[in-house]
N, C-alpha and C positions, 0 to 999 in steps of 0.2 A: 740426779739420783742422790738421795740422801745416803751417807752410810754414819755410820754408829759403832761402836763398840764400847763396852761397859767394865770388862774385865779388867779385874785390878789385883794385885799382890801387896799384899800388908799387913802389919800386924792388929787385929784389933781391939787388942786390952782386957781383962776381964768381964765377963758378963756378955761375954757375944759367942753364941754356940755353933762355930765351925770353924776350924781346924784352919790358923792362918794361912799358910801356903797352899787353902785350896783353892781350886778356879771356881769361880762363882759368880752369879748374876742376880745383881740385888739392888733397890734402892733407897740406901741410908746415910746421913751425911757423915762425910770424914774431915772437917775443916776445910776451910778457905781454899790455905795453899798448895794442896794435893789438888780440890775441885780442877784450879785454874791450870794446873801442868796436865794433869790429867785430859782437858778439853783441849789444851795445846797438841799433846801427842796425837788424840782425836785426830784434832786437823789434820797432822802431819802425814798421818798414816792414810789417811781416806786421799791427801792428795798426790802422795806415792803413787799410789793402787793410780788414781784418773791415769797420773803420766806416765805408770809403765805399760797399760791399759795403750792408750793410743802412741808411746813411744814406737817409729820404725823399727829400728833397732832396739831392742832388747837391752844387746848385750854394754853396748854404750852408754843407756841410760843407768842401768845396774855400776857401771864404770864410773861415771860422771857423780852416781848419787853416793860414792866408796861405800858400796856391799863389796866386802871381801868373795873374792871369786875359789882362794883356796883358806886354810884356816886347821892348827894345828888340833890332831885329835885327843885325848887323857891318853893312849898309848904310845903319842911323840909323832903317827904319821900323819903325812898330810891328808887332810879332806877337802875332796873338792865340791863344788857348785854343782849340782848334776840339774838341780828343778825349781822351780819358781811354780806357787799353785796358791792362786787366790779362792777364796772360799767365802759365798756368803751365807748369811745366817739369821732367821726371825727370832726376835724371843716373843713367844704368846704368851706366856705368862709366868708367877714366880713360884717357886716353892720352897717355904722355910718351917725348920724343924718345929712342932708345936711344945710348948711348956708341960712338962713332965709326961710327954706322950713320946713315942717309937715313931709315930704318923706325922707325915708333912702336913701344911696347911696350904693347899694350893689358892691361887690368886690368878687366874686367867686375865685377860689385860682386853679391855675393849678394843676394836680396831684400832679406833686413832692412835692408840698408845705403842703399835707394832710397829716397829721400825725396822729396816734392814741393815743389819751388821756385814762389814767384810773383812776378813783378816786375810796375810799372806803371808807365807812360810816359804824358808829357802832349806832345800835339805841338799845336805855336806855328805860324803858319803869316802869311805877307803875302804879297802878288804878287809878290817875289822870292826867297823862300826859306821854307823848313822846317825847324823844331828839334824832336827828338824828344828830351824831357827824362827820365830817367832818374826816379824818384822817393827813387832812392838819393844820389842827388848831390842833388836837394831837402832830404833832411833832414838830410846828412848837412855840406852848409852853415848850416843853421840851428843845429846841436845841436853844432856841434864845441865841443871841449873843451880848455882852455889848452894 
């Protein structure tokens, strides 16, 4: 099974019309050395997902992989691990803002080009709040690179 995911967080400089810290699916290059980290966490992330996928034990591998199982909340209490929920996702095609129009310009993607995304989330949870943790921003603080 192929998985994929595309999403990325960054700034993108003048002349690029959406709002950096939005989620988005798009294909435009951003340099080399983003590419290359970028298809690294890929990996990482699609081979999480296999091993916790057929890991017996769950809670081990979550152990073994240090996903924090508690983790403090903005109000000082603790949150705990309550859920693990993998989610996959097609993208059929793209749509981006048109030049001096309100109206998107959709792009629908032939077959071949559809691939399947899957991302997982672990959500944190105390009696006063909810964090649904990305497992891309997990690794992707573990594994950064100078």
């Amino acid at each position: 099974m192929r998985h994929e995911h595309f999403h990325h967080d960054h700034h993108h400089g003048p002349g690029h019309n959406h709002a950096p810290a939005d989620e988005h699916m798009h294909s435009h290059p951003h340099g080399d050395g983003g590419r290359a980290q970028a298809d690294e966490l890929r990996i990482l992330c699609s081979s999480f997902i296999d091993g916790f996928r057929q890991a017996a034990d769950k809670n081990s591998y979550l152990r073994i992989a240090g996903i924090p199982f508690e983790r403090t909340g903005a109000d000082g209490l603790a949150m705990h691990l309550v859920d693990a929920a993998i989610t996959s996702q097609w993208q059929i095609g793209t749509a981006s803002p048109a030049f001096g129009s309100r109206e998107l310009i959709y792009l629908p993607y032939p077959g071949a080009m559809i691939a399947e995304r899957e991302t997982m989330t672990f959500t944190y949870v105390s009696l006063t709040e909810r964090d649904d943790v990305d497992l891309r921003d997990v690794l992707h603080a573990k594994h950064q690179h100078p």
